[in-house]
LUMDORO-221616 format. One line per field, with one value per atom (N, C-alpha, C): residue number from 1; residue in one letter; atom name; x, z, y. Coordinates in nm, 2 decimals, always signed. Atoms other than C-alpha are relative to their C-alpha. Layout:
resi: NUM  ... $
resn: a  ... $
name: CA  ... $
c1: X  ... $
c3: Z  ... $
c2: Y  ... $
! end
This chain:
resi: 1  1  1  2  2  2  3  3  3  4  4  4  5  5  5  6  6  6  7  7  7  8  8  8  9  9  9  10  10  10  11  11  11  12  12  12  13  13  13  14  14  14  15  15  15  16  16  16  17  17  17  18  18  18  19  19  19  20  20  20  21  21  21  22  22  22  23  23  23  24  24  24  25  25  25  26  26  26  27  27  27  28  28  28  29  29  29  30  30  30  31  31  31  32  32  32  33  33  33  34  34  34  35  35  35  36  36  36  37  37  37  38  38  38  39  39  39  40  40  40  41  41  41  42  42  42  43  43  43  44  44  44  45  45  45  46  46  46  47  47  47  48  48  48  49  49  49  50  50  50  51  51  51  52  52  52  53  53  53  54  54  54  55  55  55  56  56  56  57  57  57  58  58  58  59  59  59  60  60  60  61  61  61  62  62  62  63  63  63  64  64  64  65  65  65  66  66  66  67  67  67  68  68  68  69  69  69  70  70  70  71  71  71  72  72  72  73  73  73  74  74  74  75  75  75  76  76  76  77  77  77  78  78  78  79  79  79  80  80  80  81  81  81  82  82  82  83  83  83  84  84  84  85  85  85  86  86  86  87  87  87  88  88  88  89  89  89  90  90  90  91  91  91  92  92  92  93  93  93  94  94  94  95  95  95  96  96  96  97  97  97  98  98  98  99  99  99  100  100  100  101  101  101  102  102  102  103  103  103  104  104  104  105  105  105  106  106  106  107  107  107  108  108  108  109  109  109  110  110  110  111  111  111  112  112  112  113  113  113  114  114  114  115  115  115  116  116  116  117  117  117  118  118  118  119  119  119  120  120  120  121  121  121  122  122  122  123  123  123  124  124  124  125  125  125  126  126  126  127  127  127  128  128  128  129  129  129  130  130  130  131  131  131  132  132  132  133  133  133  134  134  134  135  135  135  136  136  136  137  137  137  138  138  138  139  139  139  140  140  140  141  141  141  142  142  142  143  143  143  144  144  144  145  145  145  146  146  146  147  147  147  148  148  148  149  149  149  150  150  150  151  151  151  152  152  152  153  153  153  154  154  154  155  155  155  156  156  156  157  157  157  158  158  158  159  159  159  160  160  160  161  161  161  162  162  162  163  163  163  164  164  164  165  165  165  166  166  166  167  167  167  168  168  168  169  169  169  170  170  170  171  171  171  172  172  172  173  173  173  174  174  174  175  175  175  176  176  176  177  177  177  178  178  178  179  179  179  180  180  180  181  181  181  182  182  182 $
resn: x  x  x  x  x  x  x  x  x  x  x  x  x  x  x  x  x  x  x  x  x  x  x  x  x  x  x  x  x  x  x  x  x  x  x  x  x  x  x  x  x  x  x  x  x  x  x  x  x  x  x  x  x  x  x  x  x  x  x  x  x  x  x  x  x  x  x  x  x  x  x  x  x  x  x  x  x  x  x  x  x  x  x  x  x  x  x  x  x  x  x  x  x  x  x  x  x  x  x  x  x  x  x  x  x  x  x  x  x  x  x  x  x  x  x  x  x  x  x  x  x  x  x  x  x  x  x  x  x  x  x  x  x  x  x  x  x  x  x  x  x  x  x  x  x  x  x  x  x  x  x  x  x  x  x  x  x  x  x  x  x  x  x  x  x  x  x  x  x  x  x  x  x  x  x  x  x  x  x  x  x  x  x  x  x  x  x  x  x  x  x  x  x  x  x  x  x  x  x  x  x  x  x  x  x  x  x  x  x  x  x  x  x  x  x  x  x  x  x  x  x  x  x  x  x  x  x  x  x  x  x  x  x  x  x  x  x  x  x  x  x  x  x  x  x  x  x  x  x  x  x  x  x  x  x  x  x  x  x  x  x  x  x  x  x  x  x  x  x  x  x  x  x  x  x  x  x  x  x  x  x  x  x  x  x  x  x  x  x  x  x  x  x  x  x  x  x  x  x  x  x  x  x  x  x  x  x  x  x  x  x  x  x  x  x  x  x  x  x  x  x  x  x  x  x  x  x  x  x  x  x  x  x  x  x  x  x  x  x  x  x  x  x  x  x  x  x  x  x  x  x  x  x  x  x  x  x  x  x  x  x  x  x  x  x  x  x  x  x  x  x  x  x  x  x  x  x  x  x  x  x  x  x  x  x  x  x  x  x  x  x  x  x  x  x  x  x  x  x  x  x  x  x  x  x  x  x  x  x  x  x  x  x  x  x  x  x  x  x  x  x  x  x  x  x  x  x  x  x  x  x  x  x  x  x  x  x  x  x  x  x  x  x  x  x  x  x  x  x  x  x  x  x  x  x  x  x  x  x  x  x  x  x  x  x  x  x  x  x  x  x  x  x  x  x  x  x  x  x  x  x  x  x  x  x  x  x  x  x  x  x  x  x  x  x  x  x  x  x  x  x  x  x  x  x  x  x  x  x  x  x  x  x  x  x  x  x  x  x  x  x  x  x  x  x  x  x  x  x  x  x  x  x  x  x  x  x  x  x  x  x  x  x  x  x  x $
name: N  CA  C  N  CA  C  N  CA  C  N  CA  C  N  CA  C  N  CA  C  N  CA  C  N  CA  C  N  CA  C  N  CA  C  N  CA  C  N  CA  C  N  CA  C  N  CA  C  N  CA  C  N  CA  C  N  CA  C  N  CA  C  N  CA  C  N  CA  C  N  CA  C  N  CA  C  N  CA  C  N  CA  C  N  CA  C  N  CA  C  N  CA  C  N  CA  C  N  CA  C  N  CA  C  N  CA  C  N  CA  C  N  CA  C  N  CA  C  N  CA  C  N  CA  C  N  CA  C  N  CA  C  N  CA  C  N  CA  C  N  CA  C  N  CA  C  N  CA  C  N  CA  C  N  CA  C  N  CA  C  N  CA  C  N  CA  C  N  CA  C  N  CA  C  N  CA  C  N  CA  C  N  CA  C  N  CA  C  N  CA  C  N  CA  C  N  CA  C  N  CA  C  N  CA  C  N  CA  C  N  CA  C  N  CA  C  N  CA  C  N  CA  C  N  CA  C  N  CA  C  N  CA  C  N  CA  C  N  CA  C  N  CA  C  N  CA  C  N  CA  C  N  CA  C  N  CA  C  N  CA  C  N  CA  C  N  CA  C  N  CA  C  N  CA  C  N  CA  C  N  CA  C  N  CA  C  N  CA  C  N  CA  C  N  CA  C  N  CA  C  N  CA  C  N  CA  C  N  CA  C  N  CA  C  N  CA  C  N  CA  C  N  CA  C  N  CA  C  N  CA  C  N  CA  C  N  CA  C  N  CA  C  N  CA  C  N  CA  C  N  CA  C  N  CA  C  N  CA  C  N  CA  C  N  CA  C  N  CA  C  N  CA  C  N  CA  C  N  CA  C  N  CA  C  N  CA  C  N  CA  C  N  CA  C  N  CA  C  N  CA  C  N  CA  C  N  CA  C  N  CA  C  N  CA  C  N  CA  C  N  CA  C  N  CA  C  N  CA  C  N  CA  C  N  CA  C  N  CA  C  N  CA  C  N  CA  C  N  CA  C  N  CA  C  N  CA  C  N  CA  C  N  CA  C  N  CA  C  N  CA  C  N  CA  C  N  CA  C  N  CA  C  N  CA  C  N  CA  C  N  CA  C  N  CA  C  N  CA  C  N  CA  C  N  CA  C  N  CA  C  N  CA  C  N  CA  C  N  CA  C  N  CA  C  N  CA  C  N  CA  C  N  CA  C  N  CA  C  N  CA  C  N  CA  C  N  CA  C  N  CA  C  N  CA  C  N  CA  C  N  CA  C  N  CA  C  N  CA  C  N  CA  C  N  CA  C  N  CA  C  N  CA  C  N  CA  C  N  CA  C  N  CA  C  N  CA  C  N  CA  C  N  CA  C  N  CA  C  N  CA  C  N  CA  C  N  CA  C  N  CA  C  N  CA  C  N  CA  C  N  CA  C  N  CA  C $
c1: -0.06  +3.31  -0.11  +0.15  +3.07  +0.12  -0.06  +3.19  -0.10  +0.06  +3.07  -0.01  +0.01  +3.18  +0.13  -0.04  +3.30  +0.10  -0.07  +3.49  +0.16  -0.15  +3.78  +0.06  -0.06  +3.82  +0.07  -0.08  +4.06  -0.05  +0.08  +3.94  +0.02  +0.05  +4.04  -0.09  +0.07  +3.86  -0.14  +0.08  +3.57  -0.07  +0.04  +3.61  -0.04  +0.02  +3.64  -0.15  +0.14  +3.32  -0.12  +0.12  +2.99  -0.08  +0.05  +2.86  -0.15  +0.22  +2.50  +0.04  +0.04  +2.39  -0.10  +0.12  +2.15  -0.06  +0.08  +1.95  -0.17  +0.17  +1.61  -0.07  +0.08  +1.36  -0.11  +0.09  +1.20  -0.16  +0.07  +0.91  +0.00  -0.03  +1.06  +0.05  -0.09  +1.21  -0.07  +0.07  +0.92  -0.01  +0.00  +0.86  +0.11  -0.08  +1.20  +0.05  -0.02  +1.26  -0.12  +0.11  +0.93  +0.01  -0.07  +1.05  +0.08  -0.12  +1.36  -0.07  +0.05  +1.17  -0.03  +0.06  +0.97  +0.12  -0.11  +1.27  +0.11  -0.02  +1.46  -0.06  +0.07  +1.22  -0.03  +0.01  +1.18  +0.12  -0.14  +1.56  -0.01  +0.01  +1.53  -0.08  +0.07  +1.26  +0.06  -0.09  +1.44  +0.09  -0.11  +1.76  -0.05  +0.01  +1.56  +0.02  -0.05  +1.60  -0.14  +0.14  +1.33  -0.02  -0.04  +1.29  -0.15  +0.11  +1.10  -0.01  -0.02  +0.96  +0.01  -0.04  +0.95  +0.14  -0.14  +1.32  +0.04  -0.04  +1.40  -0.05  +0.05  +1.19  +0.06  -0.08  +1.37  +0.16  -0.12  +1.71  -0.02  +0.00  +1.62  -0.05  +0.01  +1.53  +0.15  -0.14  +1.85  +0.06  -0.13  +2.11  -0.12  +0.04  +1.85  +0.05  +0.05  +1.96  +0.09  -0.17  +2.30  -0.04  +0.06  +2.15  +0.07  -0.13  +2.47  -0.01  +0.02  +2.47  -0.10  +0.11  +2.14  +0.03  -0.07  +2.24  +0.10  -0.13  +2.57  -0.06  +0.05  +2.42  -0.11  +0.06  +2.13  +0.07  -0.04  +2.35  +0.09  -0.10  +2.61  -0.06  +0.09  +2.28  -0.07  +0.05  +2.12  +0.04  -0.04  +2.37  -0.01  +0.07  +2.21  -0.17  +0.09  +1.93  -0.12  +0.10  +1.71  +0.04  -0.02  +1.67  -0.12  +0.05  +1.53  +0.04  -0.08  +1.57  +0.09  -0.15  +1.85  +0.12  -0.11  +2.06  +0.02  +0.00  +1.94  +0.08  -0.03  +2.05  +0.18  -0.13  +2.39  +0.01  +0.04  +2.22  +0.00  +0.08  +2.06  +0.12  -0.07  +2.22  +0.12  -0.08  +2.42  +0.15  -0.10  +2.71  +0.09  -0.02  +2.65  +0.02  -0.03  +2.64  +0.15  -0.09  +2.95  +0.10  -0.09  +3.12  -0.03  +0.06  +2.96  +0.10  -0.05  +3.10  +0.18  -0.17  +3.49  +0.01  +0.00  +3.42  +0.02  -0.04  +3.35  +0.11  -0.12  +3.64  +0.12  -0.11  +3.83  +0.12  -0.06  +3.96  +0.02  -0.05  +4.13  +0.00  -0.07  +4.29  -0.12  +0.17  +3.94  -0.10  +0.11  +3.73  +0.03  -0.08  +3.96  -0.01  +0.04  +3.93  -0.11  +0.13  +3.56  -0.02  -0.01  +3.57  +0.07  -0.02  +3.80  -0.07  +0.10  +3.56  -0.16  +0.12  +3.24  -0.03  -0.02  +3.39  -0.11  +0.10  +3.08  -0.11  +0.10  +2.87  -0.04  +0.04  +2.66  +0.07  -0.10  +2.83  -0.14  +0.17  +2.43  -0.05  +0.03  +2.34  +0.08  -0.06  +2.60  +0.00  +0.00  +2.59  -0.14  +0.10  +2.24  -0.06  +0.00  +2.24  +0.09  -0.08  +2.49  -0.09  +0.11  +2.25  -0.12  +0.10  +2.00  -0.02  -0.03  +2.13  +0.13  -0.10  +2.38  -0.08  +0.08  +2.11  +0.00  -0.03  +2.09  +0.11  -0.09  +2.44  +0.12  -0.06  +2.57  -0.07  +0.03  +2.59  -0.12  +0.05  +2.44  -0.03  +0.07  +2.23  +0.13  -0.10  +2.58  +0.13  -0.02  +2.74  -0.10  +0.03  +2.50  -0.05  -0.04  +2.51  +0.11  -0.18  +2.84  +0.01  +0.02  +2.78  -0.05  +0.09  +2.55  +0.06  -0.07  +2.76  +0.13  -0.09  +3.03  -0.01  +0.01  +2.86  -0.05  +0.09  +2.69  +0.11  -0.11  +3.07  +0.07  -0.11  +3.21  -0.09  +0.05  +2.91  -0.02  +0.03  +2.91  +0.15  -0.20  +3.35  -0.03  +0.00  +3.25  +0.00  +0.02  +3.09  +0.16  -0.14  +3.45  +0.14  -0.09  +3.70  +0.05  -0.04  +3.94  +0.03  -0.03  +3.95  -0.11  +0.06  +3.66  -0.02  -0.04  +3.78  +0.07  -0.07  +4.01  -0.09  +0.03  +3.75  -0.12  +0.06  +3.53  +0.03  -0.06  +3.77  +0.06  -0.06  +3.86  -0.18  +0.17  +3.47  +0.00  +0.02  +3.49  +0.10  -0.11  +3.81  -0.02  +0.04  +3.64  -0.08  +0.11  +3.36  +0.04  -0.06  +3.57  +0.08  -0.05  +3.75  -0.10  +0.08  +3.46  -0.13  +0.13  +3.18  +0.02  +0.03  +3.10  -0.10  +0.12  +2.94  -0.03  +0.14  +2.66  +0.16 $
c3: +0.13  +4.45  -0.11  +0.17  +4.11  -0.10  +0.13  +3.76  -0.12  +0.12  +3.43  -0.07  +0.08  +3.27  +0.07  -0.05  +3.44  +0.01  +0.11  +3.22  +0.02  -0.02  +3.30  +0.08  -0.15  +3.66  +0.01  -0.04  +3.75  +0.02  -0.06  +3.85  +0.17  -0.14  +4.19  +0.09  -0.02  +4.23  +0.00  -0.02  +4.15  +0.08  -0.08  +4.37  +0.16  -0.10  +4.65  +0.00  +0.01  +4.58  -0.06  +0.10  +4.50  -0.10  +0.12  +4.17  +0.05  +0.04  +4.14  -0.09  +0.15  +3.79  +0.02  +0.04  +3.72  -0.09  +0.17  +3.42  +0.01  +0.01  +3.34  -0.14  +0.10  +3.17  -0.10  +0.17  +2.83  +0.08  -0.02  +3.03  +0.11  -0.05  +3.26  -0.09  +0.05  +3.02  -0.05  +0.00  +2.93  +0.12  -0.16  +3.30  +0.03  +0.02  +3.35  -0.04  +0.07  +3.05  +0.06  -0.03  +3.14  +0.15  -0.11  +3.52  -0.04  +0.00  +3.40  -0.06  +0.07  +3.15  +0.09  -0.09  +3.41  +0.11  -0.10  +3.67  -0.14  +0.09  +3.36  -0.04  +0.00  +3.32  +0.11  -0.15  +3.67  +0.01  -0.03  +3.69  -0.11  +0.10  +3.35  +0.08  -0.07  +3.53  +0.11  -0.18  +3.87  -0.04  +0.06  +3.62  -0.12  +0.09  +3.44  -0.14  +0.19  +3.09  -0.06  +0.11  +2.86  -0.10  +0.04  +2.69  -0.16  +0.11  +2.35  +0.08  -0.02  +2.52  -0.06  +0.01  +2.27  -0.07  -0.04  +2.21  +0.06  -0.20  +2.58  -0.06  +0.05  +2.48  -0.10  +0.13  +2.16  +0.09  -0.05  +2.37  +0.05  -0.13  +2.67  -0.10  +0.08  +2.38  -0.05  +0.05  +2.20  +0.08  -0.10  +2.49  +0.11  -0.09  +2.69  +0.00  -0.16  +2.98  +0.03  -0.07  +2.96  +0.03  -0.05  +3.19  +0.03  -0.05  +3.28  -0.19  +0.14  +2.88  -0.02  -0.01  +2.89  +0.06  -0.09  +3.16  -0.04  +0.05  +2.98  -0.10  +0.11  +2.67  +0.02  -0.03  +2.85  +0.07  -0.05  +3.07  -0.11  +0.14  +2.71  -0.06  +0.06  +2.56  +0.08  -0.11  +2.86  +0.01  -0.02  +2.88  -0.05  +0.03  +2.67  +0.04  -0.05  +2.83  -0.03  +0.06  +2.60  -0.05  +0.05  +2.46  -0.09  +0.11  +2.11  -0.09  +0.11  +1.81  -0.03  +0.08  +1.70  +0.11  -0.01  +1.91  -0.01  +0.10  +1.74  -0.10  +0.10  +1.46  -0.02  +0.00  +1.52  +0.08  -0.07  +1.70  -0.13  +0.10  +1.36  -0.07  +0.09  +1.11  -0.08  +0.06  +0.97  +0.05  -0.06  +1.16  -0.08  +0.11  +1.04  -0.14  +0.19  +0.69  -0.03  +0.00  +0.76  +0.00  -0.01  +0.87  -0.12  +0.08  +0.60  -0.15  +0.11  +0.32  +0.05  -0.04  +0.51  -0.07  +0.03  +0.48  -0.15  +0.16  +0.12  -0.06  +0.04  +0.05  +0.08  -0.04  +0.25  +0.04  -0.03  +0.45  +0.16  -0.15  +0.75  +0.07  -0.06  +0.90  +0.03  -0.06  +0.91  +0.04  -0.05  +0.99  +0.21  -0.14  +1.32  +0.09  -0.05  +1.38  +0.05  +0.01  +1.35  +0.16  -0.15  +1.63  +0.07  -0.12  +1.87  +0.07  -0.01  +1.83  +0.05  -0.07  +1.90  +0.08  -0.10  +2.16  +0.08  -0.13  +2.41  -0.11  +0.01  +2.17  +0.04  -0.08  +2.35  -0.15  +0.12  +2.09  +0.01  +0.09  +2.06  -0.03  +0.07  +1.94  -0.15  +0.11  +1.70  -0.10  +0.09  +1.57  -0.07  +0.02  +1.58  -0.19  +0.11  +1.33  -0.10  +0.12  +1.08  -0.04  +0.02  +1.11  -0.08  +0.11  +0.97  -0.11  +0.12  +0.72  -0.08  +0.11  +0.55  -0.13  +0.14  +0.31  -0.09  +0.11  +0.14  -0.06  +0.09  +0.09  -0.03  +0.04  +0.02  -0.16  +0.17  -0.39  +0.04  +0.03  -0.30  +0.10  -0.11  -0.11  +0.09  -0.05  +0.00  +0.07  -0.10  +0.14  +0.07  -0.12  +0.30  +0.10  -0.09  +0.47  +0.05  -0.07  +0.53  +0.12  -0.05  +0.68  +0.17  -0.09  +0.92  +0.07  -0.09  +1.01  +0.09  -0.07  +1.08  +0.10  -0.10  +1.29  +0.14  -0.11  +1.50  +0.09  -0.01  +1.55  +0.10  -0.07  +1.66  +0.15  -0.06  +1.87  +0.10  -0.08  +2.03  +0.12  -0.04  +2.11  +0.08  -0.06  +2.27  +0.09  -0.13  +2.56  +0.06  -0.02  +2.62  +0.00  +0.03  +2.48  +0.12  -0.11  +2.71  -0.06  +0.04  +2.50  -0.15  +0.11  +2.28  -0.14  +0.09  +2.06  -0.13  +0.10  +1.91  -0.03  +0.05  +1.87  -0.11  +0.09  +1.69  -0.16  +0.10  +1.46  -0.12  +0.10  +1.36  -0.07  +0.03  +1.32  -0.16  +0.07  +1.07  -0.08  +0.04  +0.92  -0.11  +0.06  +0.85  -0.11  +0.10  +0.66  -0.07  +0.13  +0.46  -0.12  +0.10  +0.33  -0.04  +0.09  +0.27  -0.02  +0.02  +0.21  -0.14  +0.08  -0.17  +0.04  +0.01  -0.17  -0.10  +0.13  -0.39  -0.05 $
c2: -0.04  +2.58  -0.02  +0.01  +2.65  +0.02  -0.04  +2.62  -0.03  +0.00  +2.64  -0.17  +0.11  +2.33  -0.09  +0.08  +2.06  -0.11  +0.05  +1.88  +0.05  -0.03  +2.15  -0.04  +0.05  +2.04  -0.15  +0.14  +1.76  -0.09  +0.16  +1.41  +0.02  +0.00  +1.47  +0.12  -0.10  +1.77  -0.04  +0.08  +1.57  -0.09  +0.09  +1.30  +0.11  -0.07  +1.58  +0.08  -0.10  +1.79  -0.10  +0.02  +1.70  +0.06  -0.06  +1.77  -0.02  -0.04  +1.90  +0.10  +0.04  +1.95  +0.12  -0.07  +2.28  -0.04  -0.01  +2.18  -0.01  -0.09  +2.33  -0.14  +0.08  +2.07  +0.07  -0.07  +2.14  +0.14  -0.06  +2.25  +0.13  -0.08  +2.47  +0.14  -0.15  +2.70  +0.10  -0.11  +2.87  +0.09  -0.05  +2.96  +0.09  -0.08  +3.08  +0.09  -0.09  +3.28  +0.12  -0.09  +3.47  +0.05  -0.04  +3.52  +0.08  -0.07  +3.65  +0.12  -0.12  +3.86  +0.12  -0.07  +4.00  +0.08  -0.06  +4.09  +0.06  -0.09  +4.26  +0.14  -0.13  +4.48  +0.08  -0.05  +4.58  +0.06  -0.06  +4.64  +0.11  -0.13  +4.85  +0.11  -0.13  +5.08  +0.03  -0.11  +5.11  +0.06  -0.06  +5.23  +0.09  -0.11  +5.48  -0.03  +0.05  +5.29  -0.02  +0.01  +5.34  -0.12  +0.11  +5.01  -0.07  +0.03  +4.87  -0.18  +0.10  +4.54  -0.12  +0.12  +4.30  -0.02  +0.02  +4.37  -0.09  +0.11  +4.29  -0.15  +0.14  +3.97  -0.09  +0.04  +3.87  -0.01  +0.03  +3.96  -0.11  +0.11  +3.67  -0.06  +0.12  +3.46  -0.04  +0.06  +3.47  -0.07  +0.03  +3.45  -0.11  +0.14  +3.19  -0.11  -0.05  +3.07  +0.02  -0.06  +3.28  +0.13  -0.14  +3.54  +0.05  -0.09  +3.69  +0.10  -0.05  +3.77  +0.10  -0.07  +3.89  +0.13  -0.15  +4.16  +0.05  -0.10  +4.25  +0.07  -0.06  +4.33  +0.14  -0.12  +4.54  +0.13  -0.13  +4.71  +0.07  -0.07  +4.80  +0.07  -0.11  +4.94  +0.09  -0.11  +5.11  +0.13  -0.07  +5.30  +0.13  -0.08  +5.53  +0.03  -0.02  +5.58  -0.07  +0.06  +5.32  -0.10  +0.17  +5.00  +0.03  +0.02  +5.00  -0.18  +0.07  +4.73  +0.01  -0.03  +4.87  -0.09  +0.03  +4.67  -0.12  +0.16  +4.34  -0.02  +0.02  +4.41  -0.03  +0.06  +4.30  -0.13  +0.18  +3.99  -0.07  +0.06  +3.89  -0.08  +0.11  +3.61  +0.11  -0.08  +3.88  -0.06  +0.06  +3.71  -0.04  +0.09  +3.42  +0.01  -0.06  +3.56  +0.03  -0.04  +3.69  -0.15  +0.10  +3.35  -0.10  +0.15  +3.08  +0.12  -0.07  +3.39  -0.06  +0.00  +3.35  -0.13  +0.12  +3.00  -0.10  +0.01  +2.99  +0.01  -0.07  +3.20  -0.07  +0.02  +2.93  +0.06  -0.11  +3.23  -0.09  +0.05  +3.02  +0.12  -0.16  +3.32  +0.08  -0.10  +3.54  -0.10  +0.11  +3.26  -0.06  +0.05  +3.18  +0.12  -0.11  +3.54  +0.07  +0.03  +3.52  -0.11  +0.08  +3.26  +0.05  -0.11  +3.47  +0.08  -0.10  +3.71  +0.03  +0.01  +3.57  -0.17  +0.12  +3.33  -0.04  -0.01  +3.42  -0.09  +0.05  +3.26  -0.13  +0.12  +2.96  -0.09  +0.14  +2.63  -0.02  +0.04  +2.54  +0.06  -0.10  +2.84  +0.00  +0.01  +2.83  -0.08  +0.14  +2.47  +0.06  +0.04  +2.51  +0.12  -0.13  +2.85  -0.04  +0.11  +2.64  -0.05  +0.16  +2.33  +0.09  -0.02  +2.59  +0.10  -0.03  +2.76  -0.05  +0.04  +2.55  -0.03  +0.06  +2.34  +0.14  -0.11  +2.70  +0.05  -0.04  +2.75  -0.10  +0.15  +2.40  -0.06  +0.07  +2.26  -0.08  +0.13  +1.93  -0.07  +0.10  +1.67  -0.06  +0.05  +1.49  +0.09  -0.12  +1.87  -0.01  -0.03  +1.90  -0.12  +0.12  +1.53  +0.00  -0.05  +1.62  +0.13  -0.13  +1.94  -0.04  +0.02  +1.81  -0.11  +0.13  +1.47  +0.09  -0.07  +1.74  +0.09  -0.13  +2.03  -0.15  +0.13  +1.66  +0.00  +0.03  +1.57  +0.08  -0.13  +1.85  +0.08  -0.04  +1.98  -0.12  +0.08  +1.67  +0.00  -0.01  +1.69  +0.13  -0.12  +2.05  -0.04  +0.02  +1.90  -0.04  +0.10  +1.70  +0.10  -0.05  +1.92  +0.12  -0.11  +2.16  +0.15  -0.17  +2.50  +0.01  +0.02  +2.52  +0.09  -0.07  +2.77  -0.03  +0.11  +2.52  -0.05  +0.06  +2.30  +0.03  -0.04  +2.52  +0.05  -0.02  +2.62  -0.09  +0.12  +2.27  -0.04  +0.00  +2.27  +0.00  -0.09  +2.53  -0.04  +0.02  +2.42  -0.14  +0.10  +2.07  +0.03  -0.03  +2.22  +0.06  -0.07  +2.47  -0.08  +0.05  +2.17  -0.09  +0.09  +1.94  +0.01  -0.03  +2.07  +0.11  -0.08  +2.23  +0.13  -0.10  +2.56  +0.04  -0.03  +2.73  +0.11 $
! end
């Protein structure tokens, strides 16, 4: 039996299986990414996909090391027969721009919908894309200690938590009510 996150499985399911742990050390992940790179683009050329490579490169950076991601997203743009930039640009912070605006506007409702929406995103990608653009759109030195004690909190409860959709949204829910924006 394999699972994602371990956390969902029962206690006795635990005791019955042995857990083994994949995790890639700091120094391996360059290695890896650049493997994968390399076998990506192999698959692109055996599928006839014409491809901009440091695109591809920027993709397996984002979504690193949710390679299943990686391959969904190439095979959704492939499908046209190429892989240009153009299909970053809906990678880019623009998202985020989009959620920190809901947020201001204390838009529960679209902000919750916003997280339905881009459920697939890795929770350390996300925290981590908050963690670096709040100081620009937070009033004050003490928002944005708040901001940061809050995204710590909550990114720490993901590991733990059994539906992390909920818990992202109480994330976001926290910070709309205590955190000043510009």
């Amino acid at each position: 039996m394999t699972c994602n996150f371990k956390n969902r499985n029962i206690e006795p399911l635990h005791s019955r299986c042995s857990v083994i742990e994949f995790a890639a050390t700091m120094g391996d992940k360059p290695k890896l990414a650049s493997q994968f790179f390399k076998r990506v683009c192999t698959i692109l050329k055996d599928e006839g996909v014409t491809y901009d490579q440091k695109t591809v490169e920027e993709l397996v950076e984002i979504y690193f090391p949710d390679w299943r991601r990686v391959l969904n997203e190439l095979q959704r743009y492939g499908t046209t027969g190429s892989i240009d930039a153009g299909i970053l640009a809906s990678k880019s912070g623009d998202s985020i721009g989009v959620l920190i605006q809901l947020m201001k506007d204390k838009d529960f409702t679209a902000t919750r919908k916003w997280v339905a929406e881009n459920v697939d995103v890795d929770s350390a990608v996300l925290y981590r894309q908050l963690y670096d653009i709040l100081p620009s759109k937070v009033k004050n030195t003490q928002s944005i200690a708040d901001a940061i004690i809050i995204l710590a909190d909550y990114q720490y409860k993901e590991a733990f938590v059994a539906n992390t959709e909920i818990n992202r949204v109480a994330a976001l829910a926290t910070l709309m009510a205590e955190v000043e924006w510009n």
